[in-house]
C-alpha positions as CSV (number, residue, x, y, z in Angstrom):
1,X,-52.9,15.7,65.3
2,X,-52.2,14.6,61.5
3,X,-55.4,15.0,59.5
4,X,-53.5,13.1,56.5
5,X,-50.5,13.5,54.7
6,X,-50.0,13.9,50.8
7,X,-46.4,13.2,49.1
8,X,-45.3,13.3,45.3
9,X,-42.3,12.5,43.2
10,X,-40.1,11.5,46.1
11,X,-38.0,8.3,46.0
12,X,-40.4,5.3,44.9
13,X,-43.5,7.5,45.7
14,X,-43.6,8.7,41.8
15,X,-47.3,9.7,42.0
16,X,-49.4,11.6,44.6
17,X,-49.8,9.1,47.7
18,X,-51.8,9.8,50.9
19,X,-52.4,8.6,54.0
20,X,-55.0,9.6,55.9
21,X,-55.9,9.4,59.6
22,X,-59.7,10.0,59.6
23,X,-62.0,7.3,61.0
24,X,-64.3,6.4,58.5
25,X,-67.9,7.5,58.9
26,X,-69.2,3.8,58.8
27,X,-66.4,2.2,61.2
28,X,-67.8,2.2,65.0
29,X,-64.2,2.4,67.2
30,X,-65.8,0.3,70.0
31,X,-64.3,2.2,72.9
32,X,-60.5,3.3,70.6
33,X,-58.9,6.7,71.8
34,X,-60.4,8.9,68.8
35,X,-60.4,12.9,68.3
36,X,-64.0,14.5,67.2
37,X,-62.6,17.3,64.5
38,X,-65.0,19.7,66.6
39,X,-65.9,22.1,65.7
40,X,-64.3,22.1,61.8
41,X,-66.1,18.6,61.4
42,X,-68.2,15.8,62.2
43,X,-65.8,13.1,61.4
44,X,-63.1,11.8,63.8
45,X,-59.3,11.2,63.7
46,X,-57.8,7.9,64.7
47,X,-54.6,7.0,66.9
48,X,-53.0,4.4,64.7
49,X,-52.5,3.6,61.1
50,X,-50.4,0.6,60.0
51,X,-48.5,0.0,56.2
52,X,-47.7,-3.3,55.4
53,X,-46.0,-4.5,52.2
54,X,-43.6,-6.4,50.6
55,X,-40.0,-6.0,51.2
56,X,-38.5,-2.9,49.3
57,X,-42.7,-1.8,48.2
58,X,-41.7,1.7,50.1
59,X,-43.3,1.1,53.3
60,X,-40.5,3.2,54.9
61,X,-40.2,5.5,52.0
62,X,-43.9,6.9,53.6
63,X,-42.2,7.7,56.8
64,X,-38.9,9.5,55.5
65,X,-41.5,11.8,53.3
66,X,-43.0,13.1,56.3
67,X,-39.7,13.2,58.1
68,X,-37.8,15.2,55.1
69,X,-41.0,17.7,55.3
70,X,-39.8,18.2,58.9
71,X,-36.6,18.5,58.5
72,X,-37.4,21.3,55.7
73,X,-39.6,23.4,58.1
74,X,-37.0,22.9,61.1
75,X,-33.9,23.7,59.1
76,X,-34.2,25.1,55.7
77,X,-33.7,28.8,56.9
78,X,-31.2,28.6,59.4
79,X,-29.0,25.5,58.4
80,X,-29.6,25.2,54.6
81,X,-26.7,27.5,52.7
82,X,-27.6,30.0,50.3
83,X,-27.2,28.8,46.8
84,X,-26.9,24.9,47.7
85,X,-30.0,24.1,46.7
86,X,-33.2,22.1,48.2
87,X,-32.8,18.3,49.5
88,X,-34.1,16.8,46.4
89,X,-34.7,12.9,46.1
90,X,-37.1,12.5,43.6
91,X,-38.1,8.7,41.7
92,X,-35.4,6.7,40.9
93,X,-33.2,9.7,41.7
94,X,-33.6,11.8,38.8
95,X,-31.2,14.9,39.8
96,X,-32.2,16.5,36.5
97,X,-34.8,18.5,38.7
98,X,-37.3,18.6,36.0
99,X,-40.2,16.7,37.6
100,X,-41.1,18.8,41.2
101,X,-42.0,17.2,44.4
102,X,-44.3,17.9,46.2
103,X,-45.4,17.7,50.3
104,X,-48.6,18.4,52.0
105,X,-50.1,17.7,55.2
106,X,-53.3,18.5,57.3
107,X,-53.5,18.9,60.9
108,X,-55.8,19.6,63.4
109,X,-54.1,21.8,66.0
110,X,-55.8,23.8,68.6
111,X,-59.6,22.9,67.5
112,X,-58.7,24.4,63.7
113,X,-58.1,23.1,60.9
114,X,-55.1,23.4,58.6
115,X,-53.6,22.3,55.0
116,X,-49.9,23.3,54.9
117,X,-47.2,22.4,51.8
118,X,-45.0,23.1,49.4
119,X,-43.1,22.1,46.0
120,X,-39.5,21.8,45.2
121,X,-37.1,21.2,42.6
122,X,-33.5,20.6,43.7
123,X,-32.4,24.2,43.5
124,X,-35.3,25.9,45.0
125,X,-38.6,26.1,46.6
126,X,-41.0,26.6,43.6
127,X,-44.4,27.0,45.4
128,X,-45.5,27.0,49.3
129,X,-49.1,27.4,51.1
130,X,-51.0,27.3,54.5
131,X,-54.9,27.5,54.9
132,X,-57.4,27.4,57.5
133,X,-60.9,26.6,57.5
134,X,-64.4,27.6,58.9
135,X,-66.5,24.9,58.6
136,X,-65.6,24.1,54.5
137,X,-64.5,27.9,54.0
138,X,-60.9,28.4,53.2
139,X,-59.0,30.7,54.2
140,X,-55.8,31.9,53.2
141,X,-52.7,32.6,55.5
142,X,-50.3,32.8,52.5
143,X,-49.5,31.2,49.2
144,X,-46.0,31.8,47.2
145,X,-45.2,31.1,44.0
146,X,-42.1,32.3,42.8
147,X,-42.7,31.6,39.3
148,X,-44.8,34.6,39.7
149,X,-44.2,38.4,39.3
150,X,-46.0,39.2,42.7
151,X,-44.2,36.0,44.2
152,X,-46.0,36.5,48.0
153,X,-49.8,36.6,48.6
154,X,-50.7,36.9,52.4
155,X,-54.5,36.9,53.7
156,X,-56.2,39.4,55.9
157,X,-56.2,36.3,58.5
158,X,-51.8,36.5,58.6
159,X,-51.2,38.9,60.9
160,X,-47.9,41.2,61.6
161,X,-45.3,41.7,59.0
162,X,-45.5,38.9,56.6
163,X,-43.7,41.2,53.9
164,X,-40.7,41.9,56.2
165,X,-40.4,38.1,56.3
166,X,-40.5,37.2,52.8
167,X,-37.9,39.4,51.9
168,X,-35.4,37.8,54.1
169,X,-36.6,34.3,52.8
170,X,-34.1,32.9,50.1
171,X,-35.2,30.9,47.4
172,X,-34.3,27.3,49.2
173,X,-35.8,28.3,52.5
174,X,-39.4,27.3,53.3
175,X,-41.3,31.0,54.2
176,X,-42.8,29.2,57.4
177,X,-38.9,28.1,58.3
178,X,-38.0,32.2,58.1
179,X,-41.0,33.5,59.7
180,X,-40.1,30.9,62.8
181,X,-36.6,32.1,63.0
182,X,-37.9,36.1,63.2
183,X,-40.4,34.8,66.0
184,X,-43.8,35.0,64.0
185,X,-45.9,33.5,66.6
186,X,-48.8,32.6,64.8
187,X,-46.5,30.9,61.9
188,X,-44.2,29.9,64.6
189,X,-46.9,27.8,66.3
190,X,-47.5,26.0,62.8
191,X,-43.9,25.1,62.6
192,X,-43.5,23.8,66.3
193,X,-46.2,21.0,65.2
194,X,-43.8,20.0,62.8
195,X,-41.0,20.1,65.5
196,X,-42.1,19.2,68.5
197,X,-44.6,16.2,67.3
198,X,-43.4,14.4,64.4
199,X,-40.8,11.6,65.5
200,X,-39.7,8.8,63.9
201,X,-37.6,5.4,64.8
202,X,-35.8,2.9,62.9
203,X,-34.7,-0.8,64.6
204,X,-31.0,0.9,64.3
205,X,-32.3,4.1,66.4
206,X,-34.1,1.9,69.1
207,X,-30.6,0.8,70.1
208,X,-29.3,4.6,69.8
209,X,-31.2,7.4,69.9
210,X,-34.3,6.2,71.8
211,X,-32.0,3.7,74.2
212,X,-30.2,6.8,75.2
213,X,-33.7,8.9,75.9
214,X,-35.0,5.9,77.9
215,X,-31.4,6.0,79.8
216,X,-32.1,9.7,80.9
217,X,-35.3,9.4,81.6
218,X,-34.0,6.7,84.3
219,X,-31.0,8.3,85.4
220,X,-33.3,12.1,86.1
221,X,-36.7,11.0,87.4
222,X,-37.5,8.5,89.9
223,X,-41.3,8.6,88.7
224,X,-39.7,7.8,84.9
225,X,-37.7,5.1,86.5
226,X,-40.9,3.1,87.8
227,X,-42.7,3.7,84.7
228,X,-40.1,2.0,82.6
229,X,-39.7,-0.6,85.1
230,X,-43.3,-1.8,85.3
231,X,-42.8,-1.6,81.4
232,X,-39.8,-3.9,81.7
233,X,-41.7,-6.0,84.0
234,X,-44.6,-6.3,81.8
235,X,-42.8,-7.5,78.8
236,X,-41.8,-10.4,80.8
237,X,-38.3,-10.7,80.3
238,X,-37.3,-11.6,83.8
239,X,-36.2,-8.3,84.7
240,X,-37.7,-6.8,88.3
241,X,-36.0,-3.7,89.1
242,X,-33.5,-1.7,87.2
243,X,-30.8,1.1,88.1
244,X,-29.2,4.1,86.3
245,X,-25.7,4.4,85.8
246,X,-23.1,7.2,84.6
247,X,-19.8,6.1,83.1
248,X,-17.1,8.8,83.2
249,X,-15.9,10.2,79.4
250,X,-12.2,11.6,79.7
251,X,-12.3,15.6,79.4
252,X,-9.7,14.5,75.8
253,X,-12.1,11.7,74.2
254,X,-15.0,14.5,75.3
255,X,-13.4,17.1,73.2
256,X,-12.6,14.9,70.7
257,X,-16.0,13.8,70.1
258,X,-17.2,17.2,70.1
259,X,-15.0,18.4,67.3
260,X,-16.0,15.3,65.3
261,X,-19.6,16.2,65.6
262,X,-19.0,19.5,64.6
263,X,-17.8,18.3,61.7
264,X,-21.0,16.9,61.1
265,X,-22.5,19.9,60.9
266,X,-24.3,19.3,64.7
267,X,-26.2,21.6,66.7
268,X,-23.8,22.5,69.9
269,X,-27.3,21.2,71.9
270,X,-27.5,18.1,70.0
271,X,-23.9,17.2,70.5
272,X,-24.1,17.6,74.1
273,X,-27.2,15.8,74.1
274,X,-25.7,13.2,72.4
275,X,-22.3,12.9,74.7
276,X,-24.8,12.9,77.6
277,X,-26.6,9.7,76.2
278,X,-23.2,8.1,75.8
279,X,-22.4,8.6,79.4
280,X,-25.5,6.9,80.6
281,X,-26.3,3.3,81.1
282,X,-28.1,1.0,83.2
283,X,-27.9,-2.0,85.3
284,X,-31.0,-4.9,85.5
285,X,-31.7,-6.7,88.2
286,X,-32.8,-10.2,87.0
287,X,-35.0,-12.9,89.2
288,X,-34.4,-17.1,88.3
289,X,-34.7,-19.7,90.4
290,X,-37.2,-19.4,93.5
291,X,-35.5,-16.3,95.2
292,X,-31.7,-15.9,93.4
293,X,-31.1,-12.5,91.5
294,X,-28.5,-11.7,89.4
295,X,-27.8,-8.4,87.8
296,X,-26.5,-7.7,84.4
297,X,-25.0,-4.9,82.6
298,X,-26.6,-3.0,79.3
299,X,-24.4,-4.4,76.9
300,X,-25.4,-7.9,78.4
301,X,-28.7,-7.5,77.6
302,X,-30.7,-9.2,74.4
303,X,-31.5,-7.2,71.7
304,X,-35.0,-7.9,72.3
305,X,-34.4,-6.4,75.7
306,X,-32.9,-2.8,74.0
307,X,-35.2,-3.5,71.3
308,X,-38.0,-2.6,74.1
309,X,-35.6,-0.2,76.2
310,X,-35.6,2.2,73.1
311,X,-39.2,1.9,72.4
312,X,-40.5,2.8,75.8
313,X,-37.8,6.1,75.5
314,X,-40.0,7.2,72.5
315,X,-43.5,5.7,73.4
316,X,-43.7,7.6,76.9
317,X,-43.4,11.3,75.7
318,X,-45.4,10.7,72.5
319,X,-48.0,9.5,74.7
320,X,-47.3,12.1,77.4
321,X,-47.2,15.4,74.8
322,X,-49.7,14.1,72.2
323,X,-47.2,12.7,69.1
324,X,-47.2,11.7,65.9
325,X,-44.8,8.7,66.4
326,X,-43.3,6.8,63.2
327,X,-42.1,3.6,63.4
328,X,-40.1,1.5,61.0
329,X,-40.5,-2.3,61.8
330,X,-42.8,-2.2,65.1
331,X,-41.9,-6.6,65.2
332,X,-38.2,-5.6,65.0
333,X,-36.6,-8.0,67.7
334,X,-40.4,-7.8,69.3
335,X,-42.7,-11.1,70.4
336,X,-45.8,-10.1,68.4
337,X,-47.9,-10.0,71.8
338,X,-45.6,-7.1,72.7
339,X,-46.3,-5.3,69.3
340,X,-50.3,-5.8,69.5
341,X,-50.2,-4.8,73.0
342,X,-48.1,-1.3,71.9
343,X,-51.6,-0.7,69.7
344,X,-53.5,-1.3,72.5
345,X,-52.2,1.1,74.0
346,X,-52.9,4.2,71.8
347,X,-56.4,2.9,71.6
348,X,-56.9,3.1,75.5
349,X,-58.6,6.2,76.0
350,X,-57.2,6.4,79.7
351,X,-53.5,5.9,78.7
352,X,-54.1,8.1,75.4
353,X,-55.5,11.4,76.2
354,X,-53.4,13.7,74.5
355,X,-54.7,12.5,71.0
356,X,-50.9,10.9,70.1
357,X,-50.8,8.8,67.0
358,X,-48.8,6.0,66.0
359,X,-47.7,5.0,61.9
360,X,-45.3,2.0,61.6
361,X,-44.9,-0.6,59.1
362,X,-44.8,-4.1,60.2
363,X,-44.8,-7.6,57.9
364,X,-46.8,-9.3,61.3
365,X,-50.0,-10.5,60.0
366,X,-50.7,-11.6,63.5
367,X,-51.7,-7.8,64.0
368,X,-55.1,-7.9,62.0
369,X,-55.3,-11.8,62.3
370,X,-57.3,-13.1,65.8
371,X,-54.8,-15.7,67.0
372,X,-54.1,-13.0,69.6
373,X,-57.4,-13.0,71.0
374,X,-59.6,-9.7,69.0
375,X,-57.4,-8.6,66.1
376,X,-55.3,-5.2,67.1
377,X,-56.0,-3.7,64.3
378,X,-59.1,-2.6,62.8
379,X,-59.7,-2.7,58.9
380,X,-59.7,1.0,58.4
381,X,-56.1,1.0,59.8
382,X,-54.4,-0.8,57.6
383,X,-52.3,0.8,54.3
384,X,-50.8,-1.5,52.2
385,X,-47.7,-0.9,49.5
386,X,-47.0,-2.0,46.2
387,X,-44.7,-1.7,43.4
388,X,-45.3,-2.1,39.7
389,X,-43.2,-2.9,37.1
390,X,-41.8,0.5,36.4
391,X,-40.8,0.2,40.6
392,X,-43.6,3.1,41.5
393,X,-45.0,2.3,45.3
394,X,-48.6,2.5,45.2
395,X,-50.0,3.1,48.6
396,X,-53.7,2.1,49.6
397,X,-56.1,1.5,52.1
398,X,-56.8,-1.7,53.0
399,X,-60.4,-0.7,52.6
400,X,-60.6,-0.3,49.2
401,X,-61.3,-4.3,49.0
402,X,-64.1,-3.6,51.0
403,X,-63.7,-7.0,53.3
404,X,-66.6,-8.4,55.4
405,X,-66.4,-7.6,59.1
406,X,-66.4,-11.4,59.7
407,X,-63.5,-11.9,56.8
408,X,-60.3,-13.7,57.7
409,X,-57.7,-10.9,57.0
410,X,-54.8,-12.3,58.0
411,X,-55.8,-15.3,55.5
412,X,-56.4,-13.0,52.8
413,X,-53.3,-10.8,53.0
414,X,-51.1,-14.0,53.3
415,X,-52.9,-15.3,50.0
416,X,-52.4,-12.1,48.3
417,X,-56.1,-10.7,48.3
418,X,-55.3,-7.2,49.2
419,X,-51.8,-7.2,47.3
420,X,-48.7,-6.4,49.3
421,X,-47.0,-9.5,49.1
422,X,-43.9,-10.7,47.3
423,X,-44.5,-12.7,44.1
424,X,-41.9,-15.7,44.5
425,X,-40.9,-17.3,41.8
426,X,-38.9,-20.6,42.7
427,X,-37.4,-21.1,40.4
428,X,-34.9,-18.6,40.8
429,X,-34.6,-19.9,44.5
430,X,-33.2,-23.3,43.2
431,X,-31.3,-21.7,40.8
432,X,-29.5,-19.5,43.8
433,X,-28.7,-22.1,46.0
434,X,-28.4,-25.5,44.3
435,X,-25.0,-26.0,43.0
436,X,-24.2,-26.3,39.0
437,X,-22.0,-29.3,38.1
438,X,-19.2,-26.6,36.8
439,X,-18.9,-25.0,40.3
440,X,-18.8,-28.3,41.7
441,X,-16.2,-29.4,38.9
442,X,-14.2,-25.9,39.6
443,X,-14.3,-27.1,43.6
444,X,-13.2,-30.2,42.9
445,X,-9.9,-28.7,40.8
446,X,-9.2,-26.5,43.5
């Protein structure tokens, strides 16, 4: 599970931001799925943390930092080539490469605890490190520096041939990436967390990437298919049953396809994964009237209805394997009874018992307000974003205001309380959409 995570210098995220997932001391989760730190620590981790802010405040720029620090332990010694340098978006896209950024994270893996990160310029990795701890001892796996003579420093804890390792990692490849590619298994296991739990989806990738999961889920398991139907059913959209379908890609527009994806620089998994997800589709059974059905095609569907499709193609393994699910826009296309009851469902203790975790960003203010009956969202989980003047994102808790348990928050965020909001100056609204006598003058001549 994700302890917290630390980012600097990348995009609008200028200075050292974190979010963290650890359940306040103080905060009683009344019955929410939480994870004891035992034995490493008396405090708890929470399922769900949720970023609100202002359009273009960097709620999403949270998200891709933890994503780009996955992508960099996946693929920066196999797929990164040597001398190309590091992916480097730093603020306001300086490529100069003299300001480092910098990506951290905690987890809490097998009942330890550990701090993993690194720095980078655009040409190179300048420093990388992972530690354990004992109760509040460190311990050190390895640290690198390659500003430094000695360059590697491994602890008594790193077992096996950490030397061997670092001499076949270059200087844009992250150590952890190499030691996973020569099969360390205890770095290896590190580097699956990244892997195998971090995933993240954007209202474009509900239609794509998760739509096409929640299509092969249908079309290989019957037990999948009934899960997602009750899901289909319970979102009310008048949808009783649905069925799998494969359409057929000619063997030419198959290898075409493939050769344009290996343009891309694809794995030859992921583009067979991905000319799988094309083939499949679905038909929906639809109920109106007293007893008439009528069924409909995919690409009949409302967006709402592949809005949900893709969700549930990402929501059921995250849930099933223990996740760290990120989600840009949870209200995309969403009736904000469907988003609350999404929350409420990594707080159920009996439908979350892998520990998964869930980070979106969301502008619904019905998800900490209690129209909805009990607000979703309790105070400790929501982050908020701001920029200043100079465009820096400043990310805090919502707690830092310190609001009553009683206090209005969906109120006070619309009013501005917290910050996160949009200043709106009307003027300039007029000035945009009223038309000046000139243009009307120009019309009038045309």
């Amino acid at each position: 599970m994700l302890i917290a995570f630390r980012v600097e210098n990348y995009r609008s995220l200028r200075d050292e931001s974190e979010l963290t997932m650890v359940v306040p001391s103080w905060v009683d989760p009344g019955g929410h799925a939480v994870v004891p730190m035992e034995p490493v620590s008396k405090l708890c981790l929470g399922s769900v943390a949720a970023i609100y802010g202002a359009n273009a405040s960097g709620k999403s720029n949270v998200l891709r930092a933890l994503c780009r620090m996955r992508t960099a332990v996946e693929d920066s010694h196999q797929r990164w080539r040597p001398g190309s340098g590091v992916p480097y978006t730093p603020f306001f896209g300086d490529k100069s490469g003299g300001r480092s950024s910098t990506f951290e994270v905690e987890i809490y893996l097998d009942g330890q605890r550990y701090t993993y990160g690194y720095r980078n310029n655009s040409e190179r990795i300048l420093q990388e490190w992972l530690y354990s701890y004992s109760g509040s001892r460190r311990r050190v796996w390895f640290e690198r520096d390659t500003e430094s003579s000695e360059p590697f420093y491994f602890g008594k804890v790193l077992r096996g041939r950490p030397s061997v390792i670092a001499a076949l990692t270059r200087d844009n490849s992250l150590f952890l990436s190499a030691a996973t590619a020569n099969n360390h298994p205890e770095l290896g296991r590190i580097a699956r967390w990244f892997v195998d739990s971090i995933w993240r989806v954007t209202p474009a990738e509900r239609r794509s990437t998760g739509l096409g999961f929640t299509l092969r889920l249908l079309s290989r398991y019957e037990g999948e298919r009934q899960r997602i139907k009750e899901l289909l059913t319970f979102a009310d959209l008048g949808i009783i049953d649905v069925e799998a379908r494969t359409r057929e890609i000619p063997d030419e527009l198959r290898e075409r396809l493939s050769a344009m994806f290996k343009t891309l620089d694809m794995r030859a998994e992921d583009i067979d994964a991905t000319i799988e997800e094309a083939m499949q589709s679905a038909e929906f059974t639809h109920t109106y009237g007293a007893n008439d059905r009528a069924t409909l095609a995919l690409a009949d569907e409302s967006e709402g209805t592949k809005s949900w499709l893709g969700l549930i193609g990402s929501i059921l393994p995250v849930l099933d394997e223990g996740r760290v699910l990120l989600v840009d826009e949870l209200d995309a296309s969403l009736h904000p009874r469907l988003s609350s009851e999404i929350i409420r469902v990594f707080h159920d203790p009996e439908l979350n018992k892998r520990g998964a975790q869930l980070i979106f960003n969301t502008h619904d203010p019905s998800l900490i307000g209690t129209l909805l009956e009990s607000a979703p969202l309790r105070r400790d989980e929501v982050w908020l974003t701001e920029k200043d003047r100079c465009g820096v994102t400043h990310l805090y808790p919502l707690t830092e205001f310190k609001p009553r348990k009683a206090e209005n928050l969906e109120r006070g965020y619309l009013q501005g309380r917290y910050g996160g909001v949009p200043f709106l100056d009307r003027s300039h609204l007029l000035a945009g959409v009223s038309k000046s006598e000139t243009q009307e003058s120009d019309g009038q001549a045309d």
